[in-house]
KEZADO-6440 format. One record per residue: residue number from 1; residue in one letter; x, y, z of N, C-alpha, C in turn. Coordinates in steps of 0.02 Angstrom, whole numbers. Each point is the difference from the previous one (the first is absolute). Layout:
BEGIN
site seq: NUM | type: a | n.east: X | n.north: Y | n.up: Z | ca.east: X | ca.north: Y | ca.up: Z | c.east: X | c.north: Y | c.up: Z
...
//
This chain:
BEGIN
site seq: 1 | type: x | n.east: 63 | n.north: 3601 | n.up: 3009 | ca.east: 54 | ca.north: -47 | ca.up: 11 | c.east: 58 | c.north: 39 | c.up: 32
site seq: 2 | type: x | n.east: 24 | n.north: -39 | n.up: 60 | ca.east: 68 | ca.north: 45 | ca.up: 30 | c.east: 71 | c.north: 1 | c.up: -61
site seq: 3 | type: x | n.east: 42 | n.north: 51 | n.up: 23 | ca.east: 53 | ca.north: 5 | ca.up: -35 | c.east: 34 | c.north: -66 | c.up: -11
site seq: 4 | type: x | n.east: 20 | n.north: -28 | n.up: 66 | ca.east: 21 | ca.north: -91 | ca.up: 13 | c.east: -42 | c.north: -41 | c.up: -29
site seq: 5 | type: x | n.east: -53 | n.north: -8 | n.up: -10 | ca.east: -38 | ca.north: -46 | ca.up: -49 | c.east: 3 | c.north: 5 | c.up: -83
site seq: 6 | type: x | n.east: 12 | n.north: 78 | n.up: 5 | ca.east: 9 | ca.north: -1 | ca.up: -86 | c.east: 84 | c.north: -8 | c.up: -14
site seq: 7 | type: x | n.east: 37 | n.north: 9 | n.up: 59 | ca.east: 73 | ca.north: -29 | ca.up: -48 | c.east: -14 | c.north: -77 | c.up: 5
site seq: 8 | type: x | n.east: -11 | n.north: -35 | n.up: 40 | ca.east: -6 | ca.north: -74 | ca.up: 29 | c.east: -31 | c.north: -20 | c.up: -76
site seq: 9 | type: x | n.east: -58 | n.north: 17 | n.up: -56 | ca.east: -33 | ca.north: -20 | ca.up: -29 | c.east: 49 | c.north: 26 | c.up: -58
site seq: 10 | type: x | n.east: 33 | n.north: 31 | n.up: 16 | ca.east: 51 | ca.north: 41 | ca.up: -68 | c.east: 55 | c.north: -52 | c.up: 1
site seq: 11 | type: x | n.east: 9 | n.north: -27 | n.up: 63 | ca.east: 63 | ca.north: -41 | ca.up: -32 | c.east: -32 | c.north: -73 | c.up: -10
site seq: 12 | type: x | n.east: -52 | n.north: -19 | n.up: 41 | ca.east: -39 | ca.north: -60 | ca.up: -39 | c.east: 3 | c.north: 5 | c.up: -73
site seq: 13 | type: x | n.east: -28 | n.north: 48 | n.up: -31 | ca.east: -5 | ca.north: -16 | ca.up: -74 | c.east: 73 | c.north: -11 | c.up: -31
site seq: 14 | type: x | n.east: 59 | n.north: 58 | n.up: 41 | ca.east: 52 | ca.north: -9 | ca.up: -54 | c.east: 32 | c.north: -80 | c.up: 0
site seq: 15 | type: x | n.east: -11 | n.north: -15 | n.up: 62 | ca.east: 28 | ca.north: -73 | ca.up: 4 | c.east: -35 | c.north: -45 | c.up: -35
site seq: 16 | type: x | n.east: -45 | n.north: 9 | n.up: -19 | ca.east: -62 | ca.north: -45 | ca.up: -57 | c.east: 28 | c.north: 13 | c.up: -62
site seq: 17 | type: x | n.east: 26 | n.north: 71 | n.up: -20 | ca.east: 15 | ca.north: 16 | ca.up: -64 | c.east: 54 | c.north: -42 | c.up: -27
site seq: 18 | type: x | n.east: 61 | n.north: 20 | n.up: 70 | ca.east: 75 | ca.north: -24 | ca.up: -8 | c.east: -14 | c.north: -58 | c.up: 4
site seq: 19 | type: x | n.east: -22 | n.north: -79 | n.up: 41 | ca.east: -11 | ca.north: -32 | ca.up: -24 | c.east: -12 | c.north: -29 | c.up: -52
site seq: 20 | type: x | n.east: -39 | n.north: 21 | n.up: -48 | ca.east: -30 | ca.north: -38 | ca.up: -65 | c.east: 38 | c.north: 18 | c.up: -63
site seq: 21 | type: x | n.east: 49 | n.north: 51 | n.up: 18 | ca.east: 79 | ca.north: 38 | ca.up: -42 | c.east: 16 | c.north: -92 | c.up: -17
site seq: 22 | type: x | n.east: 37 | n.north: -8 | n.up: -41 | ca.east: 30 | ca.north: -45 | ca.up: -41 | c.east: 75 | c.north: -14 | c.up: 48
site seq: 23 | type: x | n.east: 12 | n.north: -71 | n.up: 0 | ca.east: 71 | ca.north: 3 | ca.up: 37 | c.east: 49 | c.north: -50 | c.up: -59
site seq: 24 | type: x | n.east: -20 | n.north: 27 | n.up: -47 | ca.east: 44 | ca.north: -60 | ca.up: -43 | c.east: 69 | c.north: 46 | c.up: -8
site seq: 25 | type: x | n.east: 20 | n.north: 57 | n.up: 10 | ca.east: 50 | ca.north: 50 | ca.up: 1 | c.east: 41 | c.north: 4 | c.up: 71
site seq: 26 | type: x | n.east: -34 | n.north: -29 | n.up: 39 | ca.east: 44 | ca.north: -8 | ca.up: 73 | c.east: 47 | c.north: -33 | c.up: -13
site seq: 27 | type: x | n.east: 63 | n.north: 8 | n.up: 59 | ca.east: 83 | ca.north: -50 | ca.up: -36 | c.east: 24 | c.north: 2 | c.up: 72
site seq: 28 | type: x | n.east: -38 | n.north: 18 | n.up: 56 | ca.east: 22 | ca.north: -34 | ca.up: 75 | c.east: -71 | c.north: -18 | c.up: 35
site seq: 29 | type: x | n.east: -14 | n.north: -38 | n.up: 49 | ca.east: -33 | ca.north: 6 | ca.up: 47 | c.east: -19 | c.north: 53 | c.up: 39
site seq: 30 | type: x | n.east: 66 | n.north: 76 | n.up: 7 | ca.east: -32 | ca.north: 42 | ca.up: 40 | c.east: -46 | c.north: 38 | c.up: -72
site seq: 31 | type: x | n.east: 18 | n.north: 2 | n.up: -52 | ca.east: -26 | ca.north: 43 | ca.up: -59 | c.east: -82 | c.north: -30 | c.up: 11
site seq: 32 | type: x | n.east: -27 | n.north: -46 | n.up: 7 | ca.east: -49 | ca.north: -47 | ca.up: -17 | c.east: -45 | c.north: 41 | c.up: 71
site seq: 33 | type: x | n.east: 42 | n.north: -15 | n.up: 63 | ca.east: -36 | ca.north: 28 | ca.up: 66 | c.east: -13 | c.north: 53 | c.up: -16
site seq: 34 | type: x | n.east: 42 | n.north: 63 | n.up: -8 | ca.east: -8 | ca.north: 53 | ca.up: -37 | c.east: -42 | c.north: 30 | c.up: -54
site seq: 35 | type: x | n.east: -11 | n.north: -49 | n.up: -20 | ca.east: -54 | ca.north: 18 | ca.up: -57 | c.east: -54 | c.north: -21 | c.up: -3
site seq: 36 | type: x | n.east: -16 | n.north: -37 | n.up: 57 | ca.east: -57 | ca.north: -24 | ca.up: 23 | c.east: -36 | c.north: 4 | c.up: 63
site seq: 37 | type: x | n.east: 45 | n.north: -3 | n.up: 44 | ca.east: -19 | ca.north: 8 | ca.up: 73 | c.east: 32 | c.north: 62 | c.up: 52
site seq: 38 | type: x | n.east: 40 | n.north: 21 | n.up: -32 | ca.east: 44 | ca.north: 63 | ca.up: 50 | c.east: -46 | c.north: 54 | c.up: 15
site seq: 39 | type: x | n.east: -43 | n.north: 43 | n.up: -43 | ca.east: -38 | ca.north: 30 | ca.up: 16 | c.east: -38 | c.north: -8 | c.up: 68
site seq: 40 | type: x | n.east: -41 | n.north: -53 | n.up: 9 | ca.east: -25 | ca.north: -27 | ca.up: 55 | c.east: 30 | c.north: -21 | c.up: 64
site seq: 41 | type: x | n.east: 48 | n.north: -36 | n.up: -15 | ca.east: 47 | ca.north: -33 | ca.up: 49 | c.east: 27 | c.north: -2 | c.up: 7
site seq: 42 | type: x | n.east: 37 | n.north: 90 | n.up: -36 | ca.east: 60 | ca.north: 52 | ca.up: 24 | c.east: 56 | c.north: -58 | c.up: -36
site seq: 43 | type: x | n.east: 61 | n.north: 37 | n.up: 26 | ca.east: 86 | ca.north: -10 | ca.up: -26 | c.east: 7 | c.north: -62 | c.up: 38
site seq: 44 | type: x | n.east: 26 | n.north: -33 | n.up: -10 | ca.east: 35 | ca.north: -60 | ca.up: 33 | c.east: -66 | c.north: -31 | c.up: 31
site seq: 45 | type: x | n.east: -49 | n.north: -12 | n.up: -4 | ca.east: -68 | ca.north: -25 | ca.up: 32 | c.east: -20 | c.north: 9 | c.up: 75
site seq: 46 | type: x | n.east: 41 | n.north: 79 | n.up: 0 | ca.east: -15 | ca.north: 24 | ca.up: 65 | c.east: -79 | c.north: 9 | c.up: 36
site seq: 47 | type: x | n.east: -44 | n.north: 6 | n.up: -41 | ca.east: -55 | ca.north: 12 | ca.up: -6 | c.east: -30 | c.north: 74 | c.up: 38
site seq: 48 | type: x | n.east: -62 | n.north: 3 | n.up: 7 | ca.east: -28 | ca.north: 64 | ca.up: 6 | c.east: -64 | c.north: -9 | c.up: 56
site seq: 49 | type: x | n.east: 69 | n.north: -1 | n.up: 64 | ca.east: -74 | ca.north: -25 | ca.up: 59 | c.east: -64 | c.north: 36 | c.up: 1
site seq: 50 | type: x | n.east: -48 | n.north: -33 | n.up: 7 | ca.east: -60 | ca.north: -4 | ca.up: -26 | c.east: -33 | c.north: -4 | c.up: -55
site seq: 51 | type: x | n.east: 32 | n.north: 17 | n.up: -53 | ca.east: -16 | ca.north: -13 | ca.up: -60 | c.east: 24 | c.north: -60 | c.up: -49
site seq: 52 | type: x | n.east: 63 | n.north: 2 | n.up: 9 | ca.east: 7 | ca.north: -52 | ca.up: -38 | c.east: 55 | c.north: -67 | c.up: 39
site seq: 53 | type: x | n.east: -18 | n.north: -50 | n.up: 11 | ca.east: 67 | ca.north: -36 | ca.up: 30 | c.east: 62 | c.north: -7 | c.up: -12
site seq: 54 | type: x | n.east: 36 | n.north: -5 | n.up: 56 | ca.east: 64 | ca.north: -20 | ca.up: -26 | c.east: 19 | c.north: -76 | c.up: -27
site seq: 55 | type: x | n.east: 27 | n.north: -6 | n.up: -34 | ca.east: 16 | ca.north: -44 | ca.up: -42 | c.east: 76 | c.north: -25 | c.up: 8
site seq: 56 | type: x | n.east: 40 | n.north: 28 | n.up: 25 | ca.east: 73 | ca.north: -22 | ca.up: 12 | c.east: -23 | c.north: -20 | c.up: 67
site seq: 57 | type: x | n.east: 33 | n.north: -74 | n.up: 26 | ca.east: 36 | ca.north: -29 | ca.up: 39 | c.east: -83 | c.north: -30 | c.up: 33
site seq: 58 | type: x | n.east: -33 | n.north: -4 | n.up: -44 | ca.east: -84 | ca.north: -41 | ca.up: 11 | c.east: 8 | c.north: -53 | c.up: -78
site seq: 59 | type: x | n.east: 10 | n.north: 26 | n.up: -78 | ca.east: -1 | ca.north: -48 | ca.up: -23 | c.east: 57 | c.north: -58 | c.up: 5
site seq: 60 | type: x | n.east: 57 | n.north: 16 | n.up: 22 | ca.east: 50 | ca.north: -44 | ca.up: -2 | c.east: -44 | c.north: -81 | c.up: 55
site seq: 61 | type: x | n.east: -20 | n.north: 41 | n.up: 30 | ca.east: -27 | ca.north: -51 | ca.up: 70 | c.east: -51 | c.north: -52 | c.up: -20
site seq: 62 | type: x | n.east: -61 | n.north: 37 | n.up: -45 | ca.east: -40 | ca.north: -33 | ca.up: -23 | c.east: 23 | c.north: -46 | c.up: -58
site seq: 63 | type: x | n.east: 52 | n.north: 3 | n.up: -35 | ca.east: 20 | ca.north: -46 | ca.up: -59 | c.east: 37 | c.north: -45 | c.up: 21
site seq: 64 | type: x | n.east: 45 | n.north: 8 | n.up: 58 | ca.east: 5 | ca.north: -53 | ca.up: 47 | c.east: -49 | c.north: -52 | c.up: 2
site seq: 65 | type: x | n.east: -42 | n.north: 15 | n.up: 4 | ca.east: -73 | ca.north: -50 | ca.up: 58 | c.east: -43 | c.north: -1 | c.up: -70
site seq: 66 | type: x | n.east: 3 | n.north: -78 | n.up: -21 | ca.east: -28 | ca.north: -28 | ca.up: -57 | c.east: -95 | c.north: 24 | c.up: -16
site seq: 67 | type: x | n.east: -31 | n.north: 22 | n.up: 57 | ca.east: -73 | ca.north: 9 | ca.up: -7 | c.east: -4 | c.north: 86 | c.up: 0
site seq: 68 | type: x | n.east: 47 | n.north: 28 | n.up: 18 | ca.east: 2 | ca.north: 75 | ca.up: 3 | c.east: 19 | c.north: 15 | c.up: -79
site seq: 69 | type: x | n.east: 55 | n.north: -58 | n.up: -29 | ca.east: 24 | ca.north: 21 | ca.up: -63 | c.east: -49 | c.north: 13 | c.up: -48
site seq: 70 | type: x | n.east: -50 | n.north: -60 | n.up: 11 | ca.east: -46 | ca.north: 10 | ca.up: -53 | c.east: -60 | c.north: 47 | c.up: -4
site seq: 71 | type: x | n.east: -11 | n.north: 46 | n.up: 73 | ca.east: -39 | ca.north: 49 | ca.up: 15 | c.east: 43 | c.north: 46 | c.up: -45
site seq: 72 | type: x | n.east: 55 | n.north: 11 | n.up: 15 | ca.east: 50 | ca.north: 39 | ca.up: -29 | c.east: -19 | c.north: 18 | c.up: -79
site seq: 73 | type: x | n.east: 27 | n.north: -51 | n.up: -30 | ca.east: -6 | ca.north: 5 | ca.up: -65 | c.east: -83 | c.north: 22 | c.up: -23
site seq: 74 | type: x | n.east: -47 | n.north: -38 | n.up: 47 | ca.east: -72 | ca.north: 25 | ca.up: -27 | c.east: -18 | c.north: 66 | c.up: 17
site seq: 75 | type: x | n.east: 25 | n.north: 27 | n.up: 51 | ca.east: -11 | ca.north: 62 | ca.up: 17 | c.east: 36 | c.north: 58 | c.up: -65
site seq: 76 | type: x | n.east: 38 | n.north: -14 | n.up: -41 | ca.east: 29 | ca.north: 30 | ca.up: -34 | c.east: -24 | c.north: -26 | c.up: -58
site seq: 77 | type: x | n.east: -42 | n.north: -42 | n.up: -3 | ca.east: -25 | ca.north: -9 | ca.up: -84 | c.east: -56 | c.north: 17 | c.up: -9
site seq: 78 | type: x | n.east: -32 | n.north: -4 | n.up: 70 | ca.east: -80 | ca.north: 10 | ca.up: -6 | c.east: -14 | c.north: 65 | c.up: 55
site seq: 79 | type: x | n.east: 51 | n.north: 27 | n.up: 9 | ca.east: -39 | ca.north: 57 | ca.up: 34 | c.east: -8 | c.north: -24 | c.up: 106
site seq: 80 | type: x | n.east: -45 | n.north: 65 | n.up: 16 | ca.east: 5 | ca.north: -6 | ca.up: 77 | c.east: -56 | c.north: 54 | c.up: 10
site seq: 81 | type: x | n.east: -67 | n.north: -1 | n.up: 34 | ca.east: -36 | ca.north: 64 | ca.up: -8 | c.east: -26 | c.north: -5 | c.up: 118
site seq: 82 | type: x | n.east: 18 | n.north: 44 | n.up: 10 | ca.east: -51 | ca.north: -21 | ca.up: 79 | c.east: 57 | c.north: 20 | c.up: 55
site seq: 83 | type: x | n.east: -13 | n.north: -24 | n.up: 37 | ca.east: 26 | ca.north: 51 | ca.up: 90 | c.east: 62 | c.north: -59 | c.up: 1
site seq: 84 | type: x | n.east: 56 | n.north: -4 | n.up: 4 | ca.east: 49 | ca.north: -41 | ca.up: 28 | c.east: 71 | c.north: 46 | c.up: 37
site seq: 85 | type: x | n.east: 18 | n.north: -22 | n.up: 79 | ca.east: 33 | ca.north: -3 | ca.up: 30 | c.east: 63 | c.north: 9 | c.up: 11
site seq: 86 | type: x | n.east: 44 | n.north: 31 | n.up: -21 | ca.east: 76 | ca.north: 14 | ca.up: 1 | c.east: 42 | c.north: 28 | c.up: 44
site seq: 87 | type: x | n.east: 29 | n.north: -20 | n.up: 45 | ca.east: 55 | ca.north: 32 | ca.up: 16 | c.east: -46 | c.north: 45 | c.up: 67
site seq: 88 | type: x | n.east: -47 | n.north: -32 | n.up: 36 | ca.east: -18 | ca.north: 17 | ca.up: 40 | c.east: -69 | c.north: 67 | c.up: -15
site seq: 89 | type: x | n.east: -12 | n.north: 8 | n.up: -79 | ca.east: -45 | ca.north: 61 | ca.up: -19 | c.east: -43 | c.north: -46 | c.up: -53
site seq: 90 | type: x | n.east: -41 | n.north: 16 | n.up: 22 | ca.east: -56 | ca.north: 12 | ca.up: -80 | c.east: -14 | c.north: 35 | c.up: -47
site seq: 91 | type: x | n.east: 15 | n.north: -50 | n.up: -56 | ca.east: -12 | ca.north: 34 | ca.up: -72 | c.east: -65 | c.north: -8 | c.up: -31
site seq: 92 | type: x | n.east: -31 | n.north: 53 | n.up: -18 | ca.east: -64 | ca.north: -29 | ca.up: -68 | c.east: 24 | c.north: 17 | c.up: -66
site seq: 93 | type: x | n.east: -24 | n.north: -52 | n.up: -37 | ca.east: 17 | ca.north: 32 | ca.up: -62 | c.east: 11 | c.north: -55 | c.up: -61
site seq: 94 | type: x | n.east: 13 | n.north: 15 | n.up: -71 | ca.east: 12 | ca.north: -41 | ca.up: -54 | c.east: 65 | c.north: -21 | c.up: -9
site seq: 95 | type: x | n.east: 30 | n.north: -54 | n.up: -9 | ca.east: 58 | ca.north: -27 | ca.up: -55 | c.east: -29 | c.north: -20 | c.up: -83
site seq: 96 | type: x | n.east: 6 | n.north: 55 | n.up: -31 | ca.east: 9 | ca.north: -33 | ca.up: -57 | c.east: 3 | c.north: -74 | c.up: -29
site seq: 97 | type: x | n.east: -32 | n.north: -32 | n.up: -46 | ca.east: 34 | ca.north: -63 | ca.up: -18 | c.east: 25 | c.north: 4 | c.up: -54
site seq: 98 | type: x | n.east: 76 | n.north: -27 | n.up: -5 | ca.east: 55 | ca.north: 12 | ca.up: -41 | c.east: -11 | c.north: -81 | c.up: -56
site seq: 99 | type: x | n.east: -46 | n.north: -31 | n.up: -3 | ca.east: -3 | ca.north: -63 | ca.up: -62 | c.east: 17 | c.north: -16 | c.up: -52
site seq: 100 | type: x | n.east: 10 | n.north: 97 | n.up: -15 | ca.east: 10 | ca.north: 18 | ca.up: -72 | c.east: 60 | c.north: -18 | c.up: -17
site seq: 101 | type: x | n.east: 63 | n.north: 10 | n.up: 54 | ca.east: 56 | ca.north: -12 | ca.up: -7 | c.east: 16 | c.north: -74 | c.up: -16
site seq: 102 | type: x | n.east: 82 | n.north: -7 | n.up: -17 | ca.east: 21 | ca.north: -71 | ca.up: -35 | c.east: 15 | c.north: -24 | c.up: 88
site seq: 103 | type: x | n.east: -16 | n.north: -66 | n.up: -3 | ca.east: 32 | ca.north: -51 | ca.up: 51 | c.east: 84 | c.north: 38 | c.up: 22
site seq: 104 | type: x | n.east: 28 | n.north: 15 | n.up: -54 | ca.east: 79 | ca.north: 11 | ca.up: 13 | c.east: 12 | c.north: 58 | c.up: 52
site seq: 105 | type: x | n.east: -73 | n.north: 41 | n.up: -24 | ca.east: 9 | ca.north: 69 | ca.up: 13 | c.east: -17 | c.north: 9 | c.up: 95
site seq: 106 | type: x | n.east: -51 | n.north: -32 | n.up: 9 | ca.east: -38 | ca.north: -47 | ca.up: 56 | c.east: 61 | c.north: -37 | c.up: 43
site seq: 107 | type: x | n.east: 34 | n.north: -20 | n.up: -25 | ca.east: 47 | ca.north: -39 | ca.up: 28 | c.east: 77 | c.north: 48 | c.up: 42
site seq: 108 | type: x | n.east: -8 | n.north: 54 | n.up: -67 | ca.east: 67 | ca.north: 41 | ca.up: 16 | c.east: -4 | c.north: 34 | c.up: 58
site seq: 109 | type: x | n.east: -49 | n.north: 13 | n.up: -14 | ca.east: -37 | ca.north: 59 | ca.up: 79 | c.east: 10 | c.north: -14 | c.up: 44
site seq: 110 | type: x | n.east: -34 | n.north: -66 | n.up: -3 | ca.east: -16 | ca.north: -40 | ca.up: 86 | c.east: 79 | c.north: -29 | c.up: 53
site seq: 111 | type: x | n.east: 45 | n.north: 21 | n.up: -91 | ca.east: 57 | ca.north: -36 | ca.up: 46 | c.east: 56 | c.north: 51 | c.up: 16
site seq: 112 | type: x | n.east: -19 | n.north: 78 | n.up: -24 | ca.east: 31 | ca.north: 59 | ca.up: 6 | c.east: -35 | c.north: 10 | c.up: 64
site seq: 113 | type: x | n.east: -52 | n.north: -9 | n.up: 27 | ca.east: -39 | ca.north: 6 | ca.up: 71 | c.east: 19 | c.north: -56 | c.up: 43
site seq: 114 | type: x | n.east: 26 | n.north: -36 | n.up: -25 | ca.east: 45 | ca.north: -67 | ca.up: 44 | c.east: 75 | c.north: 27 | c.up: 2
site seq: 115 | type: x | n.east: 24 | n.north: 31 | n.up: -43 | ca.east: 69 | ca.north: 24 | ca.up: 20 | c.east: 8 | c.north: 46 | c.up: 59
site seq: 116 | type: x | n.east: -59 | n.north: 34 | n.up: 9 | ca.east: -34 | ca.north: 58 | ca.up: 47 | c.east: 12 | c.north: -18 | c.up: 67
site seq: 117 | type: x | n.east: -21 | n.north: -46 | n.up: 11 | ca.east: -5 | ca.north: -37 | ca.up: 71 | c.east: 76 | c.north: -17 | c.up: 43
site seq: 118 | type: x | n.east: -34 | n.north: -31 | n.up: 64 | ca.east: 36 | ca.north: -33 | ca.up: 54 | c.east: 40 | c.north: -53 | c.up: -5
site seq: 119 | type: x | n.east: -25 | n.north: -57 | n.up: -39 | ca.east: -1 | ca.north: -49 | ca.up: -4 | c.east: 53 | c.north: -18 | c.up: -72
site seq: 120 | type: x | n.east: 48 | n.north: -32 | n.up: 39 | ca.east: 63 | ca.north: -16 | ca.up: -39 | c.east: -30 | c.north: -28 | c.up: -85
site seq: 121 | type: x | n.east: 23 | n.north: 30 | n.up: -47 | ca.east: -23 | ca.north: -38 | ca.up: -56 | c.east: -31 | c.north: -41 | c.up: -28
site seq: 122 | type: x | n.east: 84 | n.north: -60 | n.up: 32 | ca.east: 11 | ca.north: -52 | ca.up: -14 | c.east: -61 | c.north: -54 | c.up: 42
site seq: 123 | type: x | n.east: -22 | n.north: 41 | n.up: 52 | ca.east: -87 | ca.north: -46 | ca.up: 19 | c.east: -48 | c.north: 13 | c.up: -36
site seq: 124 | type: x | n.east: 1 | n.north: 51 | n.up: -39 | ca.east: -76 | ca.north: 10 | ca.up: -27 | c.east: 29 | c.north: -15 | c.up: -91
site seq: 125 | type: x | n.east: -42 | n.north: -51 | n.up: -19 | ca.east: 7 | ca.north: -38 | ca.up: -44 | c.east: -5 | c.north: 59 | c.up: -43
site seq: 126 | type: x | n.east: 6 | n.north: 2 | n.up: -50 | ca.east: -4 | ca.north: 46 | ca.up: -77 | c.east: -81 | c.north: -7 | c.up: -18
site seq: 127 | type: x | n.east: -32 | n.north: 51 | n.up: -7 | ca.east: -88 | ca.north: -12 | ca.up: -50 | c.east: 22 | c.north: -9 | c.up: -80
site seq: 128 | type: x | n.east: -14 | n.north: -58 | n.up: -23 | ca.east: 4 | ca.north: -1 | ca.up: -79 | c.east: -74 | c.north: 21 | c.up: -19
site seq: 129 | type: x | n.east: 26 | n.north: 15 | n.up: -79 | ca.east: -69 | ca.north: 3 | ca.up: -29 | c.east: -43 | c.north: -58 | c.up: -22
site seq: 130 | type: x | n.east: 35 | n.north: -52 | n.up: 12 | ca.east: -26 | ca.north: -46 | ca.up: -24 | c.east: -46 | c.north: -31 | c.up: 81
site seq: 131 | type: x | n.east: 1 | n.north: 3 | n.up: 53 | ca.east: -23 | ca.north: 41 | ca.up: 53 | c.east: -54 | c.north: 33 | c.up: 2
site seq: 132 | type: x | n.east: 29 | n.north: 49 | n.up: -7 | ca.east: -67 | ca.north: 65 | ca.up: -21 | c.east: -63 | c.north: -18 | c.up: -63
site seq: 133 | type: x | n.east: 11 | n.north: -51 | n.up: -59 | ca.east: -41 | ca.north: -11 | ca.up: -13 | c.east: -13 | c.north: -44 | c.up: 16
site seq: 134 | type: x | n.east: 2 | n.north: -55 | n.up: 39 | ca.east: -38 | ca.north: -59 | ca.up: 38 | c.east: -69 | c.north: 40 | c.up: 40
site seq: 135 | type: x | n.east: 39 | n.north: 39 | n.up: 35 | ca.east: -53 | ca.north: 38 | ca.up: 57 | c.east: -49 | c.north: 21 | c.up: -45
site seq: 136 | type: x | n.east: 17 | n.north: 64 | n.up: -77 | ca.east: -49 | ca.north: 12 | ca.up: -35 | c.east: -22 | c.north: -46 | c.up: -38
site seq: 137 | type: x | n.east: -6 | n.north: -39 | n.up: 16 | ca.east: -39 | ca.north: -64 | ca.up: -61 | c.east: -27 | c.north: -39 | c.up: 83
site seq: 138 | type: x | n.east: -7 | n.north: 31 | n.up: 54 | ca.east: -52 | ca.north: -60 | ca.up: 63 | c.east: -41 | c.north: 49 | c.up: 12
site seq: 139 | type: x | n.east: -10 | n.north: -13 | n.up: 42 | ca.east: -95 | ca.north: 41 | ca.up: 22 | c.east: 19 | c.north: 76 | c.up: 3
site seq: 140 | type: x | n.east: -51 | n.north: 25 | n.up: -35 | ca.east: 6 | ca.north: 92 | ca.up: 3 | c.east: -38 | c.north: 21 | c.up: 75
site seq: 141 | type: x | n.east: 12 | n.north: 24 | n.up: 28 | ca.east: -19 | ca.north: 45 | ca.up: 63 | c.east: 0 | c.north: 34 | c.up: -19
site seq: 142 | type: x | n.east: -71 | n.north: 41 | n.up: -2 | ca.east: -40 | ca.north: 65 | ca.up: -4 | c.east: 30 | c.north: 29 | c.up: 75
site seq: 143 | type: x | n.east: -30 | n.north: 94 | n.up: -12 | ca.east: 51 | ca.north: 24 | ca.up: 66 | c.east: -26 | c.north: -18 | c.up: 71
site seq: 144 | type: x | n.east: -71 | n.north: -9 | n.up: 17 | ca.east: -29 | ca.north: -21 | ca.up: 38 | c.east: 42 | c.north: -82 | c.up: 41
site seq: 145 | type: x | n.east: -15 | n.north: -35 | n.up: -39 | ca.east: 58 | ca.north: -60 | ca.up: 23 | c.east: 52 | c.north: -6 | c.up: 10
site seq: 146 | type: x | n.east: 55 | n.north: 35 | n.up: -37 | ca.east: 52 | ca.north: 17 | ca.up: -4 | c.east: 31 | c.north: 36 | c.up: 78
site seq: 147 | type: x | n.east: -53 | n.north: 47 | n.up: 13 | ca.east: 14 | ca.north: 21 | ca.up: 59 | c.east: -34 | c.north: -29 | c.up: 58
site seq: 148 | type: x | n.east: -44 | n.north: -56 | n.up: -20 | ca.east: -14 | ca.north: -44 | ca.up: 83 | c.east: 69 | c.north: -46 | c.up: -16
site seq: 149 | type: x | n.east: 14 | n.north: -24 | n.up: -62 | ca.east: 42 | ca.north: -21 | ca.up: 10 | c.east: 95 | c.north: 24 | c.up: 57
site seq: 150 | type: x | n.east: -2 | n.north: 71 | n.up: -28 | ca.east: 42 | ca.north: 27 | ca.up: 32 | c.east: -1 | c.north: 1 | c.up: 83
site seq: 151 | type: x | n.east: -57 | n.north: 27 | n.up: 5 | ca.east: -16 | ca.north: -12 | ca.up: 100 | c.east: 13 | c.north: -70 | c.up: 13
site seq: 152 | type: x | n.east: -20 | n.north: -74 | n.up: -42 | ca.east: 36 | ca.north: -66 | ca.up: 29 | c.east: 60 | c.north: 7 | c.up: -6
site seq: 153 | type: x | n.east: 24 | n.north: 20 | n.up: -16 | ca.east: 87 | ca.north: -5 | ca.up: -15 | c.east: 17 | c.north: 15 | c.up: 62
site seq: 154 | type: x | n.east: -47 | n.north: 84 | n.up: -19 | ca.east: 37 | ca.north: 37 | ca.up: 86 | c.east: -3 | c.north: -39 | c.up: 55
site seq: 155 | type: x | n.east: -52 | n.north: -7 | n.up: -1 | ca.east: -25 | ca.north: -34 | ca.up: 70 | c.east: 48 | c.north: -47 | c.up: 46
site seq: 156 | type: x | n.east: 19 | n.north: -52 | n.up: -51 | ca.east: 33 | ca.north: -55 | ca.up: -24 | c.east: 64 | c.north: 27 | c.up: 9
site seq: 157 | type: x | n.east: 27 | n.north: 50 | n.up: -3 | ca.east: 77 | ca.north: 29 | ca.up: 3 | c.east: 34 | c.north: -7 | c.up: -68
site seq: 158 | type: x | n.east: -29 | n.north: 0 | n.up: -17 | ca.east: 35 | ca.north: -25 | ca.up: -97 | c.east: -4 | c.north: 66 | c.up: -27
site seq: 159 | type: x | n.east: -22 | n.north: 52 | n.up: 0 | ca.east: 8 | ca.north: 73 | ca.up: -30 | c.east: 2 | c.north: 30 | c.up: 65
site seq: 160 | type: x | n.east: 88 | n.north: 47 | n.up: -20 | ca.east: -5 | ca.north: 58 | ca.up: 78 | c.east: -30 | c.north: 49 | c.up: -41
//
């Protein structure tokens, strides 16, 4: 295995680890990103071209756009495994699925990654948890679907 494949697989796991960490002790939205997703998708959701996407000023866009929202939220409850498109590069690789977490916790994130963005606030509606569990209580997408699902989005212009 090359040197680059064994950190790539070194920080896969830690982001699996830090994930499944408990967030009932978080007391902001960035604490929650932080303790769940920063590893992967760096400080401020700068991300880690080729490895991991960026996440600032892509989720604000998608929570905008009512069919991206709910990719959104599923992509973060159930995970993401396969080749998808960013920012002009290709990534392979796993997202964790975070399920384990509370709706609240699910909710805080997505809207600390909406503060992130382009897109004035006051357009991109707030994610409740009450939200977040609608989506987890409708159809589960396994990662396979999940990510044909993602290429319609793209396709479609609904996920940059």
């Amino acid at each position: 295995m090359s040197r680059g494949k064994s950190r790539s697989s070194v920080a896969w796991a830690a982001c699996f680890v830090l994930g499944t960490a408990s967030l009932a002790h978080a007391e902001s939205s960035n604490a929650v990103y932080d303790a769940t997703c920063g590893l992967c998708h760096q400080a401020r959701a700068a991300g880690l071209k080729g490895q991991f996407p960026r996440l600032a000023g892509r989720v604000d866009r998608m929570a905008a756009d009512p069919e991206a929202r709910v990719y959104l939220i599923q992509t973060v409850l159930h995970g993401l495994v396969g080749k998808i498109d960013v920012d002009g590069t290709t990534i392979v690789g796993v997202m964790p699925p975070f399920e384990s977490q509370s709706d609240a916790a699910v909710a805080s994130v997505l809207n600390y990654l909406v503060g992130l963005g382009g897109a004035p606030a006051k357009k991109v509606k707030p994610i409740t948890a009450a939200e977040v569990a609608k989506v987890r209580a409708g159809e589960r997408l396994a990662g396979p679907q999940l990510l044909e699902r993602r290429r319609a989005l793209a396709a479609a212009g609904h996920v940059p």
